[in-house]
N, C-alpha and C positions, 0 to 999 in steps of 0.2 A: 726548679733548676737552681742550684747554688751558683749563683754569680756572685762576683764582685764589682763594683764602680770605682776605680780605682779614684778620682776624685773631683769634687762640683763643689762650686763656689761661687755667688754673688752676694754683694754686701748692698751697696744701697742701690737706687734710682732716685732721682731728687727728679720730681716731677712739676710745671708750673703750673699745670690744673688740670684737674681732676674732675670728669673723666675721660681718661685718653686712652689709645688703644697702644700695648707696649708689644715690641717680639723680643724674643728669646732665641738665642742661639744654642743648642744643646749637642754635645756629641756626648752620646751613650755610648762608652766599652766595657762593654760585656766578655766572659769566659765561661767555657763550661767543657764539661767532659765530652769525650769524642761518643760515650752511648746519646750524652744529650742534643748532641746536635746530625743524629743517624737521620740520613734520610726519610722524609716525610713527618718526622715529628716539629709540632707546631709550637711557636711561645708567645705570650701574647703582653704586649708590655701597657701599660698607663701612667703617664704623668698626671697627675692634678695636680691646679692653684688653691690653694688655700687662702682666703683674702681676712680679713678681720670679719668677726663674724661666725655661724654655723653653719656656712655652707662650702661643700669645696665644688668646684665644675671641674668636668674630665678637660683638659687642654689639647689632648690628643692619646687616643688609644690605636694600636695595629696590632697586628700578629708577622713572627718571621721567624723563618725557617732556614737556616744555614746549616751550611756540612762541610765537615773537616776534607779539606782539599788532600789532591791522591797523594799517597806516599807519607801522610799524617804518621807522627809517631803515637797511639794510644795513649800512652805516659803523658802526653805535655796536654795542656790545657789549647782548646779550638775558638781562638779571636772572634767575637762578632761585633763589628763597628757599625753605627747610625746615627747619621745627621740628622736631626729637626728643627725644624722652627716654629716655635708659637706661640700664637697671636692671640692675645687677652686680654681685655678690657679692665681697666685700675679705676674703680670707686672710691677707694678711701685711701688714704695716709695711714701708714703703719704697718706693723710686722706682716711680711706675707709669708708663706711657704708654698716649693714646690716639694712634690712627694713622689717619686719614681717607683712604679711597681712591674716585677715581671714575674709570672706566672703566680700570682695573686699576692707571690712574697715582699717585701718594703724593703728595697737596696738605698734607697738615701729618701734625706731631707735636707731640701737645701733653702736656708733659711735666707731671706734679703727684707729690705726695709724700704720701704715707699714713703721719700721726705720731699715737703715743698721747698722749696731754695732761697 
């Protein structure tokens, strides 16, 4: 699905020790064409954390399926909005990334920084 994010942003967390469990507030908005979001078809989105280091952990993965409400023009692009929250545990200080994926394609990185104070 060709989406956009229109746009995401966090800069630091100054954390007093490490390791603490942090949430994240996200709203994902999403578009996509009106064949994309035809009834029954499924998308399946993934955030992971990226912490310093080689490893990322999924933070939260779903699947959703929205449809262009009745009387939808074809031509315009069909909204899909989703609030999450998630809960992840900070072991180290320093550069983290999140990384939003839906239907296996990469719509953003949103970079922030975990500082002690």
């Amino acid at each position: 699905m060709p989406a956009d994010l229109e746009a995401a942003g966090i800069d630091a967390l100054w954390l007093p020790e490490l390791p603490t469990v942090v949430q994240l507030f996200l709203a994902l908005s999403l578009k996509g064409t009106t064949e994309e979001f035809a009834r029954g078809v499924i998308h399946n989105a993934e955030i992971y954390l990226v912490a310093p280091g080689p490893t990322a952990a999924v933070a939260v993965s779903f699947e959703f399926s929205d449809v262009a409400p009745p009387g939808h023009d074809p031509a315009w692009e069909v909204p899909s909005f989703h609030r999450l929250v998630l809960d992840f545990e900070v072991t180290d200080y320093g550069p983290h990334l999140v990384e939003v994926y839906v239907n296996g394609a990469n719509l953003a990185f949103v970079p922030l920084v975990v500082r002690q104070p």
